[in-house]
N, C-alpha and C positions, 0 to 999 in steps of 0.2 A: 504494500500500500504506500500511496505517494501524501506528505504531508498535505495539506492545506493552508494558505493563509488568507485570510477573507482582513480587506480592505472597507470601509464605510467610507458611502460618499462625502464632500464637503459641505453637507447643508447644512442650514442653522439648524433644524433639530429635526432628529431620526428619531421614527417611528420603531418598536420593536419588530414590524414584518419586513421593513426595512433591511435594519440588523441582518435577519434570516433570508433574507431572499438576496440580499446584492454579495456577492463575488468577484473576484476581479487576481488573478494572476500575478505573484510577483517572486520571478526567480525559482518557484516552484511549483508541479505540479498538481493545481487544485485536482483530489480523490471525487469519485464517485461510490460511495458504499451503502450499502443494503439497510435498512433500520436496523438489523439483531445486532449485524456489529457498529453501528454508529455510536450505539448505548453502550459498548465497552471503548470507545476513542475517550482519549482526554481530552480538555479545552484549555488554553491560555489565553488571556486577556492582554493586550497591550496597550495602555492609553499614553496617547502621544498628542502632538500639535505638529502641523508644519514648521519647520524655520527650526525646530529644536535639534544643535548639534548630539546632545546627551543621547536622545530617543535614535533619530538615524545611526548613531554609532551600536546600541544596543539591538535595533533591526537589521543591521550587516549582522553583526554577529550570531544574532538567533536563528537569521536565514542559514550560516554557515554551518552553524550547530544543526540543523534539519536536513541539511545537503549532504554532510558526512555519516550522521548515524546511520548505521545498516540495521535495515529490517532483520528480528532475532525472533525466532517462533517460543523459546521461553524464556525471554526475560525483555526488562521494558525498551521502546525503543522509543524516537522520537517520531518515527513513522507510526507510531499511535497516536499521535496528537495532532488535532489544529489547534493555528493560530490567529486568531483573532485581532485586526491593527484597527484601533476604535478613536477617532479624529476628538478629541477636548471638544475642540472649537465648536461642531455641531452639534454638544449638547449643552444647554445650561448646567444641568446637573455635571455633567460630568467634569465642564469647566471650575464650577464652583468647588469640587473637590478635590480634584487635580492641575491645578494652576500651577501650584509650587512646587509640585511632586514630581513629575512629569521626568524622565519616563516610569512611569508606577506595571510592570506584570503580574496578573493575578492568576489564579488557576480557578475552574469553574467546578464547584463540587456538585453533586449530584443530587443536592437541593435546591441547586440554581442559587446559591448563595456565592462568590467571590470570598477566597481568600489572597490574600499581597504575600507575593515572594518574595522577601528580600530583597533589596534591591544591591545587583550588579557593579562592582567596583567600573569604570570604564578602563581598565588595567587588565580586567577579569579576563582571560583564553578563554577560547571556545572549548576545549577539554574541562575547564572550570565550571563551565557557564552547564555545558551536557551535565556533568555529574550531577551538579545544584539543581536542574531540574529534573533531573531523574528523583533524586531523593524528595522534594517538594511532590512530586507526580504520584511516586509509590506512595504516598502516605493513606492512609486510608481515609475516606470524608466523615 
């Protein structure tokens, strides 16, 4: 299976069918997968802004981290997970909580609630950045 990363457009404010229905290619190939296994994929959350060098430096890197993991039939991989790159700018809410934060990744638990992964030294390798989200991922919700 090939990663995911889904993009949101730049409006002032995204609707949640929005969220779910717009996609958009970058550097990787958006999956097509069945519902049985989509409820086993993981979710990362990305909230970002344009213009922000911190965020783009942490999107090369997490692209890269997705590019190199190889699919492993027992144990985790980041070919189990999309990514999810969620614009500030187009939501009030989002902007209001993530202004200063930015870039903030979260992982999407399986009550649809967000937990925040620590955030990323910009120093941090890609070898760092995989292990770190491996262990944020395995965690149980």
């Amino acid at each position: 299976m090939a990663s995911a990363i889904v993009l949101l457009p730049a409006t002032r404010r995204t609707s949640p069918a929005t969220i779910l229905n717009f996609t958009r290619k970058l550097n990787i190939t958006a999956c097509n997968y069945s519902s049985s296994s989509a409820s086993r994929r993981k979710q990362l959350i990305l909230y970002s802004k344009p213009g922000c060098c911190l965020c783009d430096g942490l999107k090369e890197k997490l692209n890269t981290a997705f590019s190199l993991s190889s699919p492993t039939p027992h144990s985790f991989s980041l070919h189990d997970v999309d990514l999810q790159i969620r614009d500030i700018t187009s939501n009030p809410e989002w902007e209001k909580a993530y202004q200063y934060e930015i870039p903030v990744l979260t992982r999407l638990r399986s009550d649809g609630t967000e937990e925040v992964i620590p955030r990323f030294s910009p120093r941090a390798g890609v070898d760092h950045i995989q292990s770190k989200l491996a262990a944020a991922l395995s965690r149980d919700d």
